[in-house]
Legacy VTK file of the C-alpha trace (Angstrom):
# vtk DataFile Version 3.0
C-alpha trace
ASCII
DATASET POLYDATA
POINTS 415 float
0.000 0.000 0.000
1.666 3.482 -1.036
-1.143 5.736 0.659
0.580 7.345 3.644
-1.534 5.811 6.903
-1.862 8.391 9.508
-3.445 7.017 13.427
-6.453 8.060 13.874
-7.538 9.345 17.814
-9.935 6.903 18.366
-6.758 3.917 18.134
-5.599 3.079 21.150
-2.570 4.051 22.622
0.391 1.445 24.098
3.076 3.322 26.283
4.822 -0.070 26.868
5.428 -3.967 26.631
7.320 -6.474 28.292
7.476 -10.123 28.698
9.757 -12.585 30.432
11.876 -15.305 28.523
10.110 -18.506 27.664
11.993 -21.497 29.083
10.792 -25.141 28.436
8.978 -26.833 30.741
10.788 -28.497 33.882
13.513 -25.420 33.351
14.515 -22.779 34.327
11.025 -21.678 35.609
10.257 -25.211 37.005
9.277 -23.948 40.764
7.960 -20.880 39.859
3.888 -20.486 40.035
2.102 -18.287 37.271
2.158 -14.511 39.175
5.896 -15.377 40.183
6.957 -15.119 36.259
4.048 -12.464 35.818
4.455 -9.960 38.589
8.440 -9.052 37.502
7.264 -8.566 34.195
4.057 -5.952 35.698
6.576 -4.121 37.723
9.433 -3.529 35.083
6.567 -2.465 32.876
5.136 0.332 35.320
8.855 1.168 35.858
9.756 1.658 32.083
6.919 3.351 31.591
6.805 5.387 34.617
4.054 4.795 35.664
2.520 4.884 39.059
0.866 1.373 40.412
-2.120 4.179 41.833
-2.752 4.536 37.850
-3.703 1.225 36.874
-7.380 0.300 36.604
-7.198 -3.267 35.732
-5.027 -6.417 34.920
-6.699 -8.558 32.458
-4.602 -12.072 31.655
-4.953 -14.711 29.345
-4.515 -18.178 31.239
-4.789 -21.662 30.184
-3.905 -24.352 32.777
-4.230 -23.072 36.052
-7.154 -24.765 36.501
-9.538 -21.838 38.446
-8.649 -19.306 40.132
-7.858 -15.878 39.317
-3.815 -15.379 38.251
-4.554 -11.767 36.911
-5.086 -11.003 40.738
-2.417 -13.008 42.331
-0.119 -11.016 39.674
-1.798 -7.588 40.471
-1.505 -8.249 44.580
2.456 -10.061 44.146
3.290 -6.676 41.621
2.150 -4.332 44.343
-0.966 -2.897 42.429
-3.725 -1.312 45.092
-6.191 -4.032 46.337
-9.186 -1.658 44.533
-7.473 -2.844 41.330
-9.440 -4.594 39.072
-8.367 -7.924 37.743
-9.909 -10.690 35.274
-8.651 -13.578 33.906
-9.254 -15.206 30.344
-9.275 -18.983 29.447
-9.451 -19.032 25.721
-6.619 -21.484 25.814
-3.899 -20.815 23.383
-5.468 -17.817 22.210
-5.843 -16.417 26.077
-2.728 -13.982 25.798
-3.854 -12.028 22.848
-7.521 -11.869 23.905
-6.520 -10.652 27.211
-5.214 -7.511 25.121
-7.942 -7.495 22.865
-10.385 -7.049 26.024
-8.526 -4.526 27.348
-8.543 -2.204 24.338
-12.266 -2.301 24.093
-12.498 -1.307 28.126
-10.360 1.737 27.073
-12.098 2.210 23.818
-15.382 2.311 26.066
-13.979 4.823 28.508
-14.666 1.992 30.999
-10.995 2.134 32.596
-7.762 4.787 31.747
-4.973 2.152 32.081
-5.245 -1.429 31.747
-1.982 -4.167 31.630
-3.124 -6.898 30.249
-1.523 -10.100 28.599
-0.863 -13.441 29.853
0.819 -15.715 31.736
1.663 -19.502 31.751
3.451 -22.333 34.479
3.330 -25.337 32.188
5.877 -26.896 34.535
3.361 -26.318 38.097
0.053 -27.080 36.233
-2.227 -28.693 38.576
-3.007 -32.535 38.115
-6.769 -32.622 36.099
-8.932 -35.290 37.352
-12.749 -35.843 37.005
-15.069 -35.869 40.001
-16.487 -39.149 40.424
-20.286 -39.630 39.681
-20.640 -42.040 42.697
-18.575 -44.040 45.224
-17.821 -46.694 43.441
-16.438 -44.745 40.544
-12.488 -44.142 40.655
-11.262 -40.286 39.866
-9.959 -39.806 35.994
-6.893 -38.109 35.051
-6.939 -36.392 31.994
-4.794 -34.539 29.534
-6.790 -31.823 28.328
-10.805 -31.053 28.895
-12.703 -31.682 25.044
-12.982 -28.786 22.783
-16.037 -29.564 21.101
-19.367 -31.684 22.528
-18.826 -33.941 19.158
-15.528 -36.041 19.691
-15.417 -36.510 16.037
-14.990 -32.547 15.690
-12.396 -32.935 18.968
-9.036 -34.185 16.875
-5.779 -34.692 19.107
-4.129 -31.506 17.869
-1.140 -33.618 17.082
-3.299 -35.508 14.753
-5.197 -32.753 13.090
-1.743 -31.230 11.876
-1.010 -34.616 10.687
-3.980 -34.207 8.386
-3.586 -30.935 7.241
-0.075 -31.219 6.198
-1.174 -34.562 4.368
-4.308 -32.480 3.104
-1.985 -29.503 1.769
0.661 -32.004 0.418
3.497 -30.474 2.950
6.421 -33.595 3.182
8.308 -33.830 6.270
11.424 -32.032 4.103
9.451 -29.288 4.117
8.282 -29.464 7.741
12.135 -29.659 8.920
13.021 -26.382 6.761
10.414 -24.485 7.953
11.327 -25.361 12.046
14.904 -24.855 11.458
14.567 -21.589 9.591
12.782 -20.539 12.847
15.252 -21.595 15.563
18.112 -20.173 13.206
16.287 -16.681 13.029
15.701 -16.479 16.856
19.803 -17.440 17.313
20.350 -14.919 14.489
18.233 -12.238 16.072
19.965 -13.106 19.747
23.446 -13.483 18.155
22.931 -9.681 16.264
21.579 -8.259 19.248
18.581 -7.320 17.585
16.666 -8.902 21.600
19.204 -7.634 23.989
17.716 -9.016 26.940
15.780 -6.925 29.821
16.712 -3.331 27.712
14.329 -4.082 24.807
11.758 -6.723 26.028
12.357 -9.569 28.232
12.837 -8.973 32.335
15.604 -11.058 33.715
13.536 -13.676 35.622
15.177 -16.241 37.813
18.667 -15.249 36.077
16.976 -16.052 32.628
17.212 -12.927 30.311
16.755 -14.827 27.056
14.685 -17.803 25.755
16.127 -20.856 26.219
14.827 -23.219 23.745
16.212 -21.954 19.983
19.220 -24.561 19.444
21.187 -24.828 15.713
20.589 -28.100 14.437
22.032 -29.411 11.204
19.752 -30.597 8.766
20.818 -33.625 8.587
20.512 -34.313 12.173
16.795 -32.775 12.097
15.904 -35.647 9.176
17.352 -38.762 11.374
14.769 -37.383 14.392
11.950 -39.990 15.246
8.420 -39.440 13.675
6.070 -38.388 16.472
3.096 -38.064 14.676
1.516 -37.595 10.885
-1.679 -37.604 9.329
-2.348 -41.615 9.459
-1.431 -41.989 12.821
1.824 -42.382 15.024
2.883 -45.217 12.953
5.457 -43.634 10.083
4.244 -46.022 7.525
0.633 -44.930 7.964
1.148 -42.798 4.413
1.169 -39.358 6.089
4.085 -37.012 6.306
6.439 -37.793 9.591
6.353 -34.626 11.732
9.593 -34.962 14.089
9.270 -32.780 17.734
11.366 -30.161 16.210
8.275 -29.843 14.209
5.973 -28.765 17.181
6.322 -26.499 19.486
7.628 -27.642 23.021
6.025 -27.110 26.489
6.909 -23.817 28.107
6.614 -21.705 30.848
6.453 -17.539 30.142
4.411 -14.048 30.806
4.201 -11.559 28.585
2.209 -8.086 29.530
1.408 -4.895 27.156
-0.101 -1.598 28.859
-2.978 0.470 27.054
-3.735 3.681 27.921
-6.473 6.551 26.669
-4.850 9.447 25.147
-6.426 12.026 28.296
-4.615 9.488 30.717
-1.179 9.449 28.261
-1.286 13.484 28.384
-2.781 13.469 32.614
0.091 11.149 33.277
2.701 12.145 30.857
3.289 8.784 29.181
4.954 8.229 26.201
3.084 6.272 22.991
5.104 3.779 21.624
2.224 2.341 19.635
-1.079 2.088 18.812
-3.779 -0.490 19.188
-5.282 -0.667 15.479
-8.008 -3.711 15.557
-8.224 -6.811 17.322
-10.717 -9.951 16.711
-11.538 -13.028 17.999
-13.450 -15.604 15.356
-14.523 -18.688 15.536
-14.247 -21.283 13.057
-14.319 -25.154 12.428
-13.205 -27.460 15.484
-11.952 -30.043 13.361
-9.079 -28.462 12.042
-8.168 -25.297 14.578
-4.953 -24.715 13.220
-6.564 -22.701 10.178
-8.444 -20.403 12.709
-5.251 -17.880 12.584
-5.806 -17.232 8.765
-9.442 -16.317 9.314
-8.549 -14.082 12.450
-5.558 -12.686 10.814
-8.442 -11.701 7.811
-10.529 -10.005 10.029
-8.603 -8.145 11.953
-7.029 -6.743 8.533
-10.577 -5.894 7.693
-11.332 -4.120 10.890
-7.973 -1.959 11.019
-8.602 -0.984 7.632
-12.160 0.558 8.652
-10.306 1.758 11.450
-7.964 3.690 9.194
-10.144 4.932 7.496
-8.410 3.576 4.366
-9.980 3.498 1.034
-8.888 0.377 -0.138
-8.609 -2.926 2.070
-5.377 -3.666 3.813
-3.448 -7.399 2.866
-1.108 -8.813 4.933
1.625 -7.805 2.616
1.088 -4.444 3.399
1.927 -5.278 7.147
5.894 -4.201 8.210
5.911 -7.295 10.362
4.242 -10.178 10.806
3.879 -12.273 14.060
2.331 -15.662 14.256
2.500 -18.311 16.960
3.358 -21.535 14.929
2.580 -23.935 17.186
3.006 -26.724 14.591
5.428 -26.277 11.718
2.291 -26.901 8.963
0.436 -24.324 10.661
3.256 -21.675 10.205
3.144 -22.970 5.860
-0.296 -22.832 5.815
-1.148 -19.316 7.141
1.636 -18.107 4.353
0.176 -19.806 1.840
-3.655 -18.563 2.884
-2.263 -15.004 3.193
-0.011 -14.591 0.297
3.538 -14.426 2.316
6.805 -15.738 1.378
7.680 -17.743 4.635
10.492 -14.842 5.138
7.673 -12.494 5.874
6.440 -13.926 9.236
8.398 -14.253 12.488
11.483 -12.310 11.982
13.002 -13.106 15.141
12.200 -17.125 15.347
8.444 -17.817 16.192
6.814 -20.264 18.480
8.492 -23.581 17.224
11.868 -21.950 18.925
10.533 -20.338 21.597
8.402 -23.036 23.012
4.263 -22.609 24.099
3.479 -21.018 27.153
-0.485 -21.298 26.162
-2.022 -18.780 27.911
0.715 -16.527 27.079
1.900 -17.572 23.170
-0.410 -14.848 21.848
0.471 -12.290 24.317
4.342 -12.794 23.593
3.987 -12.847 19.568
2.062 -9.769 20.030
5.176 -8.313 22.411
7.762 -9.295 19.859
5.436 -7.804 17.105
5.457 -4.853 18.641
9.378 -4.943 19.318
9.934 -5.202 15.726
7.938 -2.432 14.280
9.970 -0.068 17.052
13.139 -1.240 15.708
11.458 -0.285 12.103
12.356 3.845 12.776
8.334 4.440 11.601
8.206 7.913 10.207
6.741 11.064 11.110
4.312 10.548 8.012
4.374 6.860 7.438
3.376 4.415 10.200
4.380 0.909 10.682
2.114 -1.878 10.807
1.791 -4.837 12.131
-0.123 -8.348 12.779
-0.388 -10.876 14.912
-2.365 -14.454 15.179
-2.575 -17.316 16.538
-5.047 -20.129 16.631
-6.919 -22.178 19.388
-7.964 -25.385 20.521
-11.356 -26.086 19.441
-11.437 -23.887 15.962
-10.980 -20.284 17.780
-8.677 -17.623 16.655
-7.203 -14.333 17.456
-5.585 -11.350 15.713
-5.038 -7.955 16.129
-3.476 -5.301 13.630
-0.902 -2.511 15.951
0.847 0.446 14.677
3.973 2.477 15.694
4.490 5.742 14.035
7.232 8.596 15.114
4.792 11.505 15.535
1.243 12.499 17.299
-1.431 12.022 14.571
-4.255 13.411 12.998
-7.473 13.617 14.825
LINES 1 416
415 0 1 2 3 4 5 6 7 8 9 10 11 12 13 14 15 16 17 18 19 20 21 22 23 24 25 26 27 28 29 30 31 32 33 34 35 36 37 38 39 40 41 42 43 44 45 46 47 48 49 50 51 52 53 54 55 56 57 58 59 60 61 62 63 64 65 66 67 68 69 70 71 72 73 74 75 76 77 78 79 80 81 82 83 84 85 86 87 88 89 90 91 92 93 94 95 96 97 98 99 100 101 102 103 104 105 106 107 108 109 110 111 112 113 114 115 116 117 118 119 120 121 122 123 124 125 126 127 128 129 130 131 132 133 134 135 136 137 138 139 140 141 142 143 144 145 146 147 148 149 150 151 152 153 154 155 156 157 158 159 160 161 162 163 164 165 166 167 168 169 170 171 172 173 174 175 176 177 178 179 180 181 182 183 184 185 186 187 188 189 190 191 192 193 194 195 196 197 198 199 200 201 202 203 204 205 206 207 208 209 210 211 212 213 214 215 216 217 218 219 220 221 222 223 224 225 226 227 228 229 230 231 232 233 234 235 236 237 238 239 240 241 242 243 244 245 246 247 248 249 250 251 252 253 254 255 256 257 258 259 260 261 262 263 264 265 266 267 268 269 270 271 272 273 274 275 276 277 278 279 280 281 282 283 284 285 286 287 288 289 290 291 292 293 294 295 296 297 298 299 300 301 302 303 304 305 306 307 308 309 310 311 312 313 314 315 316 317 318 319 320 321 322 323 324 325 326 327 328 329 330 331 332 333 334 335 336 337 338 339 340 341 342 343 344 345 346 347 348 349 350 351 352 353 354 355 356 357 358 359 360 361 362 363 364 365 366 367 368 369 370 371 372 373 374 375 376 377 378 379 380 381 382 383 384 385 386 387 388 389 390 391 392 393 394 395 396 397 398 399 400 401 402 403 404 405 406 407 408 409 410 411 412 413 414
């Protein structure tokens, strides 16, 4: 798009992001329950930002396997926030993060609160044990894996197996599986290795001694080829016909937090807080159970639709028009797919590494794609007349997605 895109003053503004490092499960943030990773990451935030914990209205965090309670309070009272702070948390599963952002931009929007942190937060490695009640006495407790997605099993695929399927469906080999996951661990080495994510000064809070993700290795490709099959569209057996996806090929367990503040412009100018960005459009969709992982590509859509109206642009905005792209590639198909729905050259998405070498914090994936998204477009130098812009997605359990479109630009804009 060659029309210059000004921010309009209804977009919300972002005075700051941070997020912690995402270390695999049974790491590096092994004994540490969900506000202990969270809460470091709230108070750098109000400190980078300087802003006052009196200011905030509400924390609003995404959460997927804490199994009840309320984390978005036990981060708010462990960060110091006043006890007459509001705080909500969202169970969306993967998509929890970014929804958690997407819910605090509308309570802005709405004049309903003046600051709100939102984002999310995950402890893969303390997740409680999940067991069914027993119907009567007789009847021995259940442990179980995850809770169903859909009231139809047949619509309620083992996510392992439903990216089998699609990469079978789309014709993806396990060649092209392997490229994909080792372009994305050499990017994130790349981008630590250049210093293009120099620890706590650009995004992540040292946590537990941990100021950098853990997971991205370099891996030869030869070495990624001889890994065991794990899974493919027939089945776990590797002769089943399907293409072999290896573990390097899906995202690992992991524990992270990652938090974004939104502010109205009257509290930016009452406070003096700087905008760093701007909250364009964000969406959550629905779509079909039996194959989630394509719930990203419709979000992404929407959300492109919506920040175009938002713009006030005359023609619609593509993804190629975005600066940078962010999507949380849980599976190595999904991350080929959503190019291939959305017209991008592989190159285009996840400029730092995405989800296959960081790892999945669940609750938090979305929230820390949308922190590196934002991240990026700063290190873009926007212009005074030009702003940068940006998307992020990721898809759910159950057929859900989530998106949002975010701007930075150098200079106040146009009412």
């Amino acid at each position: 798009m060659n029309t210059p895109i000004t921010i309009p003053s209804h977009c919300v503004p972002i005075p700051g992001w941070a997020r912690s490092a995402v270390a695999a499960k049974d790491g590096a943030f092994h004994a540490l329950q969900p506000h202990e990773i969270a809460a470091p990451v709230l108070r750098s935030l109000l400190e980078r930002t300087g802003t006052d914990a009196a200011w905030v209205d509400a924390v609003i965090l995404g959460n997927a396997l804490g199994a009840g309670g309320n984390p978005a309070r036990m981060t708010a009272l462990a960060a110091g926030l006043p006890q007459d702070c509001a705080a909500l948390t969202v169970d969306t599963q993967c998509c929890s993060g970014l929804d958690a952002v997407t819910l605090a931009a509308a309570m802005i929007a709405s004049g309903q609160a003046d600051i709100v942190i939102a984002g999310g937060v995950e402890a893969w490695s303390r997740a409680p044990i999940r067991m069914t009640r027993p119907r009567h006495p007789d009847e021995a407790p259940q442990v179980f894996e995850r809770p169903a997605f859909a009231p139809d099993p047949a619509q309620d695929p083992d996510l392992l197996a439903a990216a089998g399927a699609h990469a079978s469906a789309l014709g993806i080999t396990r060649a092209e599986l392997d490229a994909y996951a080792l372009m994305s661990h050499e990017r994130a080495l790349q981008a630590r290795e250049g210093g293009q994510q120099p620890g706590e000064a650009a995004e992540i809070v040292t946590i537990a001694g941990i100021a950098g993700d853990t997971y991205p290795r370099r891996i030869a490709p030869e070495r990624a080829a001889r890994m065991p099959v794990v899974a493919c569209a027939g089945g776990d057996n590797p002769g089943s016909g399907g293409p072999g996806m290896s573990a390097l090929t899906i995202s690992a367990k992991a524990d992270g937090a990652a938090l974004v503040m939104l502010a109205s412009r009257e509290a930016c100018e009452r406070h003096g807080l700087q905008t760093r960005a701007h909250w364009i459009a964000g969406t959550s969709v629905g779509s079909t159970p039996s194959m989630p992982l394509t719930a990203a590509d419709k979000a992404a859509r929407k959300a492109l639709e919506l920040a175009g109206r938002r713009l006030l642009l005359a023609e619609p905005l593509a993804a190629d028009d975005m600066q940078a792209v962010e999507l949380h590639d849980a599976f190595a198909v999904q991350g080929i797919s959503f190019c291939r729905s959305l017209g991008l050259a592989q190159q285009q998405i996840n400029a730092g590494g995405g989800g296959l070498a960081r790892g999945h914090p669940i609750g938090a994936s979305g929230a820390i794609a949308l922190v590196r998204l934002l991240t990026e477009l700063a290190q873009t130098r926007p212009s005074r007349r030009q702003a940068a812009l940006g998307l992020a997605a990721i898809a759910g359990a159950g057929g859900i997605g989530a998106a949002c479109v975010v701007a930075c630009q150098q200079a106040q804009e146009s009412p």
